[in-house]
N, C-alpha and C positions, 0 to 999 in steps of 0.2 A: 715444668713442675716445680712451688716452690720445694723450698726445702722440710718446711713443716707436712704438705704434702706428701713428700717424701719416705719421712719418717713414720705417716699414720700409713702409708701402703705396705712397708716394711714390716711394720709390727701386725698389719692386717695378715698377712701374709705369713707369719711364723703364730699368729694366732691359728690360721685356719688347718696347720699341719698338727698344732696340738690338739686341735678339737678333733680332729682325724685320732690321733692316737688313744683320748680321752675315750672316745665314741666306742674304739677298737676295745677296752679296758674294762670298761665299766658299764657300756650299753648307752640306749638313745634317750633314756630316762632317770639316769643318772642324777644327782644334786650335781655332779665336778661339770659335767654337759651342758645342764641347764644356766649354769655360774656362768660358764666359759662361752658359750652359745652367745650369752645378754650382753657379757665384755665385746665380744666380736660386734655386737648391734651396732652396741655405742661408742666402738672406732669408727664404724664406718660410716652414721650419722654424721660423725665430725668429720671425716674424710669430705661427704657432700657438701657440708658447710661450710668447711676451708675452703671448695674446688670453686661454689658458688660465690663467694667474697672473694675471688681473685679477679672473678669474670664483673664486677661493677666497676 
C-alpha cells in the first residue's frame, strides 16, 4: 500500500467512528451526518482512484 493510500484509509477510518458518534448525537438526518457522510464519500472515491493508478 502506498503511502498516500495509506493515509486516505487512516482518515477513512477515523472518519467512520466520527460519523458513528455524529449519527449517535444528533440522528440520521442531521445537516453534522449529512456534511460528514459526503466527506467520507469523497475520501473514499479517492481512495479507489489512488488504489486504481497504482495498478497501470
Amino acid at each position: 500500500m502506498s503511502k498516500e493510500m495509506g493515509r486516505l484509509d487512516s482518515k477513512i477510518q477515523q472518519l467512520k467512528q466520527e460519523l458513528i458518534l455524529i449519527i449517535e448525537a444528533t440522528g440520521l438526518d442531521s445537516q453534522d451526518t449529512l456534511r460528514l457522510s459526503q466527506k467520507l464519500d469523497q475520501l473514499k472515491s479517492g481512495f479507489i482512484y489512488v488504489k486504481h493508478s497504482y495498478k497501470k
